[in-house]
C-alpha positions as a Python dict, from the first residue, in 0.01 Angstrom:
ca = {
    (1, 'X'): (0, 0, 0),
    (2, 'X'): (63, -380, 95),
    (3, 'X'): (-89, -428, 432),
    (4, 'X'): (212, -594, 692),
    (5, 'X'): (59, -999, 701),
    (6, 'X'): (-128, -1142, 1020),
    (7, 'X'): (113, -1379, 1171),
    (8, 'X'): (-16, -1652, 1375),
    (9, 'X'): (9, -1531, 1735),
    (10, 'X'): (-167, -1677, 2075),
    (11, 'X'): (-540, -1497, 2115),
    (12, 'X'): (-403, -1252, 2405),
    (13, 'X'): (-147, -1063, 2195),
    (14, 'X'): (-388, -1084, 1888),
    (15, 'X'): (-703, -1063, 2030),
    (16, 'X'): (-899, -917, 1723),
    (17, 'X'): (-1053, -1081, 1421),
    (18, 'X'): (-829, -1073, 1145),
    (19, 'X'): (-1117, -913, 948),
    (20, 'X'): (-1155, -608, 1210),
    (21, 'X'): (-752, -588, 1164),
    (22, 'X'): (-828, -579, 799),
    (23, 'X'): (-1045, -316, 806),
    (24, 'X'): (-865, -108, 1030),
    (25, 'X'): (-583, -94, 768),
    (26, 'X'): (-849, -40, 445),
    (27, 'X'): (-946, 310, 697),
    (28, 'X'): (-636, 348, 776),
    (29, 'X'): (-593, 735, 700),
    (30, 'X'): (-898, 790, 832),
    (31, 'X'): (-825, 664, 1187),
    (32, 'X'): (-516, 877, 1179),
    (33, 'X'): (-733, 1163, 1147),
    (34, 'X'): (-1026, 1115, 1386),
    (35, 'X'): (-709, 1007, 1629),
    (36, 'X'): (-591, 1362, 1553),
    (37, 'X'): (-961, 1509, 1635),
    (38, 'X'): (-965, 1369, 1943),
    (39, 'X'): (-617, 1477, 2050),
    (40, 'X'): (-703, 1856, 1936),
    (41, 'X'): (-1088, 1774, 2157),
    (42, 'X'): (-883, 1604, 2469),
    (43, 'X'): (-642, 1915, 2490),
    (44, 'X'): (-919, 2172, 2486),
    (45, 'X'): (-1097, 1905, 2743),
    (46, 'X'): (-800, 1954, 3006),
    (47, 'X'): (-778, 2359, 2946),
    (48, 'X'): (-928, 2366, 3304),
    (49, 'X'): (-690, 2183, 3495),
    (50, 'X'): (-361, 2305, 3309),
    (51, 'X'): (-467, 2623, 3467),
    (52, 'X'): (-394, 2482, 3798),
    (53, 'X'): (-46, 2285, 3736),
    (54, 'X'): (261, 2428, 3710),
    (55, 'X'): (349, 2474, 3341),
    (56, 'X'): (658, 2305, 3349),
    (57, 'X'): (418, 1948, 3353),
    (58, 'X'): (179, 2009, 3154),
    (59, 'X'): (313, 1830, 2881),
    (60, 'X'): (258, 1457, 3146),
    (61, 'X'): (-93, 1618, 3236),
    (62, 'X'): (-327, 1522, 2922),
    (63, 'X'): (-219, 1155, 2907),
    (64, 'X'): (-524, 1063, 2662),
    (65, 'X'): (-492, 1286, 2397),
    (66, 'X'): (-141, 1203, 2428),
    (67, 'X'): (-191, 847, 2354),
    (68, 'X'): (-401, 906, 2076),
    (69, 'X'): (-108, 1127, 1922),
    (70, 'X'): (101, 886, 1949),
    (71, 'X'): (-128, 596, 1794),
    (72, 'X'): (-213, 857, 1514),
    (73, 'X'): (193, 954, 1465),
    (74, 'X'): (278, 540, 1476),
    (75, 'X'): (7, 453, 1231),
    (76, 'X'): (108, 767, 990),
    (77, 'X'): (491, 708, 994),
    (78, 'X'): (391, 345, 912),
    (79, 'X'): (239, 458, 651),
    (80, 'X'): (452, 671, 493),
    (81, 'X'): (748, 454, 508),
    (82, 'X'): (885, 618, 776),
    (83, 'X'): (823, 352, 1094),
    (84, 'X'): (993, 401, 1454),
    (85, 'X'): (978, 88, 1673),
    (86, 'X'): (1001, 370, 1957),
    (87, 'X'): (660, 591, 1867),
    (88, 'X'): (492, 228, 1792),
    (89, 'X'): (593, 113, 2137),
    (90, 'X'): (421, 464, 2319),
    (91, 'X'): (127, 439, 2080),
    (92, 'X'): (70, 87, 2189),
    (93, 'X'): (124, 74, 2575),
    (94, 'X'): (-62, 466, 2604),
    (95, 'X'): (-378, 337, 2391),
    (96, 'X'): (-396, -3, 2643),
    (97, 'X'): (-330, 235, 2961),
    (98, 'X'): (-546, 497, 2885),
    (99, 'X'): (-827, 308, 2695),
    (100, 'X'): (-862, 56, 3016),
    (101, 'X'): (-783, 356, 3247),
    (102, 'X'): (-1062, 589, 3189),
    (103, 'X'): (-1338, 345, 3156),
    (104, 'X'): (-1203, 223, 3503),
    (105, 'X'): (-1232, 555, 3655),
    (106, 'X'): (-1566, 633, 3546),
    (107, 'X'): (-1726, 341, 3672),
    (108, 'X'): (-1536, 414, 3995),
    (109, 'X'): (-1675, 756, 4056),
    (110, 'X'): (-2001, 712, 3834),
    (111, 'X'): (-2126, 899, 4116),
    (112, 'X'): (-1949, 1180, 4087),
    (113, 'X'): (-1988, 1215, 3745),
    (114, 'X'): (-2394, 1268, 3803),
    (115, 'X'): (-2300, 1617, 3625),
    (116, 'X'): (-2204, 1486, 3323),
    (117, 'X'): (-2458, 1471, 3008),
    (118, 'X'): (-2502, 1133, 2982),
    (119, 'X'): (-2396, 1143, 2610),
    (120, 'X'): (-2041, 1277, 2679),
    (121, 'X'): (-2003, 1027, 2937),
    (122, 'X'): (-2107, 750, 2683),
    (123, 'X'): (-1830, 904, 2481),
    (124, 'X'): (-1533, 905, 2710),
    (125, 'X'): (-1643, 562, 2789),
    (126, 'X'): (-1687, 383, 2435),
    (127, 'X'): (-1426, 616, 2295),
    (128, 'X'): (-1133, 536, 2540),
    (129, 'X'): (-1216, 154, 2459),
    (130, 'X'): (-1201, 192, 2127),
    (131, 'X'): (-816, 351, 2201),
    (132, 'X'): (-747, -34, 2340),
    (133, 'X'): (-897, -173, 2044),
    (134, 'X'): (-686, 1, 1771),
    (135, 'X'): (-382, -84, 1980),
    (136, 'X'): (-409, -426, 1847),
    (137, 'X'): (-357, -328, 1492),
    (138, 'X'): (-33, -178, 1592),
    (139, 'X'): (159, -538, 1604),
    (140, 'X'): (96, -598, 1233),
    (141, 'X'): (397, -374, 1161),
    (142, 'X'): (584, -366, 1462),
    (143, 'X'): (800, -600, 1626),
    (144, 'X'): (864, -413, 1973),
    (145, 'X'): (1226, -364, 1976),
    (146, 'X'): (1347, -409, 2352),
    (147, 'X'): (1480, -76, 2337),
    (148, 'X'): (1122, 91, 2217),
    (149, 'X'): (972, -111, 2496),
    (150, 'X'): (1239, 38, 2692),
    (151, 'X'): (1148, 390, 2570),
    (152, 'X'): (751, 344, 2676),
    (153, 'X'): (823, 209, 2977),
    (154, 'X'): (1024, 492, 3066),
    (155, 'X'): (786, 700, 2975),
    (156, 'X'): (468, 578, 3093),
    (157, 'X'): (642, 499, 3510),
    (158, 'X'): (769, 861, 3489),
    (159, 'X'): (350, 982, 3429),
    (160, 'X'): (292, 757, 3711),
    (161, 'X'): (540, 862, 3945),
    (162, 'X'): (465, 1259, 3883),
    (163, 'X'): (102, 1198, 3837),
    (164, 'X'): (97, 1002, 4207),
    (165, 'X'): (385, 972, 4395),
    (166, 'X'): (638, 1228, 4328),
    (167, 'X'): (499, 1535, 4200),
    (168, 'X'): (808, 1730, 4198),
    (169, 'X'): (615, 2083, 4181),
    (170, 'X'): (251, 2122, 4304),
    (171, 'X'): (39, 1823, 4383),
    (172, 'X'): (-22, 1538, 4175),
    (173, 'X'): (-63, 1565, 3814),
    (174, 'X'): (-315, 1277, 3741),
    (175, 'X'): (-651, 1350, 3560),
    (176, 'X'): (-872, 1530, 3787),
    (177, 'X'): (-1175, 1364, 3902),
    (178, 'X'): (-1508, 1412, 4111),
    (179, 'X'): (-1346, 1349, 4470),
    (180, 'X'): (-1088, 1634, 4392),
    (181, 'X'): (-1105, 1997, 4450),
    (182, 'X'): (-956, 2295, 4417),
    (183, 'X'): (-756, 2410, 4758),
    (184, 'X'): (-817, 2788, 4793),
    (185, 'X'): (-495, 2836, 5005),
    (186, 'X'): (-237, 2683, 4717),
    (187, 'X'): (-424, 2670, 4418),
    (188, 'X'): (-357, 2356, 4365),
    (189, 'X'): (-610, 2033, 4388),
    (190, 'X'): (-667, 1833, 4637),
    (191, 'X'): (-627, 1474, 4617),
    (192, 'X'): (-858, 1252, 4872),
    (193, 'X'): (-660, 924, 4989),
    (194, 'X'): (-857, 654, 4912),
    (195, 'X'): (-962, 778, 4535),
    (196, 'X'): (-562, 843, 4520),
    (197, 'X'): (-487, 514, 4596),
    (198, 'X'): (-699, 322, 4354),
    (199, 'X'): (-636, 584, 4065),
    (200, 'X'): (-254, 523, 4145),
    (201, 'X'): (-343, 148, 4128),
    (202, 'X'): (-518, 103, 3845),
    (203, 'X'): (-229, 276, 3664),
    (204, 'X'): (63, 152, 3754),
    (205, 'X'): (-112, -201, 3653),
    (206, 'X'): (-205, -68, 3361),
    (207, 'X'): (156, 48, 3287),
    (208, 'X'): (284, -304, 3393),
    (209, 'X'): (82, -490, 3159),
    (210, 'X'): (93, -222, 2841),
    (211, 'X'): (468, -357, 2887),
    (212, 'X'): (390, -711, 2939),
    (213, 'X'): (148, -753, 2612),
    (214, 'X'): (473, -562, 2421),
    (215, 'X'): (701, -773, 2536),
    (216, 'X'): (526, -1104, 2499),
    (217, 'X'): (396, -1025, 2130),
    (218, 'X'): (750, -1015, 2044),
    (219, 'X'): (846, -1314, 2207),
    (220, 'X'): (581, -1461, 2072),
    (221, 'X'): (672, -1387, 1724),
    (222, 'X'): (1041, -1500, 1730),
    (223, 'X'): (904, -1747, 1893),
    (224, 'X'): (639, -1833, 1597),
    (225, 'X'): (901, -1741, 1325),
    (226, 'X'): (1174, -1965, 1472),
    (227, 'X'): (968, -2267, 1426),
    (228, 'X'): (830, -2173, 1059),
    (229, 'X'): (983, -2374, 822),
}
């Protein structure tokens, strides 16, 4: 298959060498399926805390292995012919939330992650990156329809709102971290203030500029194509 061409975008939106780019498309199928590994590894990694949410969210409680679905599903469909502007515009925004996210939080807490073997918290940290990396591949064949935007915006500010502001059943639904607990009395976890706050903020920032970097490589490319000859 004909790899989509490399327009010539500003560094921000295009970020990566074109031959990185190059060679993400040559291993193409095989990105789809370690993408698809670590969705099957990041549900079985958040078996603990779906135990203590209310079943009706647990499909907003596993946001990484989420994104990486959704990268794995956009690259696929791609693939096969089969593109939606929609799945590339979830894939996209979830990979540069998430992949920024984690690495954020675990240099926040690094304290509270003492417990962890230092090699799995190597790999959350280098693999969640990575997500942010292959994100960049994704505007190569997508133009990021307004409407998809629209779709992954919608989206990713409803995880934020359940996950930290509006739980609608329970507590929170965010990631559990170090500073959290279990309450005996509900069940539920608790959720500390201040580690609340700056997991909430680093999110919703996140969210806003997954959006942003959508929106502006498409302007950037009508913009580029309008002024080819």
């Amino acid at each position: 298959m004909a790899w989509p061409d490399r327009e010539s975008l500003p560094w921000y939106v295009a970020p990566l060498p074109e031959r990185v780019e190059d060679l993400a498309y040559r291993l193409l199928p095989l990105i789809v399926l370690v993408n698809l590994v670590g969705t099957a590894f990041g549900f079985y990694y958040y078996i603990p805390q779906l135990g203590h949410e209310p079943l009706a969210f647990w499909p907003l409680v596993p946001d990484s292995p989420t994104a990486t679905f959704f990268i794995a599903m956009s690259l696929l469909c791609w693939y096969v012919g089969r593109q939606r502007q929609w799945l590339d515009a979830l894939a996209f925004m979830g990979c540069i939330k998430l992949g920024f996210w984690t690495p954020f939080t675990l240099l926040l807490f690094k304290d509270g992650f003492a417990g962890l073997h230092p090699l799995m918290y190597n790999f959350l940290f280098w693999s969640h990156l990575a997500m942010t990396v292959e994100a960049f591949v994704v505007y190569r064949y997508s133009d990021f329809r307004v409407s998809a935007v629209a779709v992954a915006v919608a989206y990713y500010l409803l995880n934020d709102v359940v996950d930290y502001f509006v739980p609608l059943a329970g507590t929170p639904h965010h990631t559990v971290l170090p500073p959290q607990a279990v309450d005996a009395a509900t069940g539920f976890y608790t959720h500390p203030t201040t580690p609340h706050l700056q997991m909430a903020a680093g999110a919703v920032v996140l969210t806003v500029l997954g959006a942003f970097l959508a929106l502006a490589t498409r302007a950037e490319k009508l913009e580029a194509r309008a002024e080819s000859p």
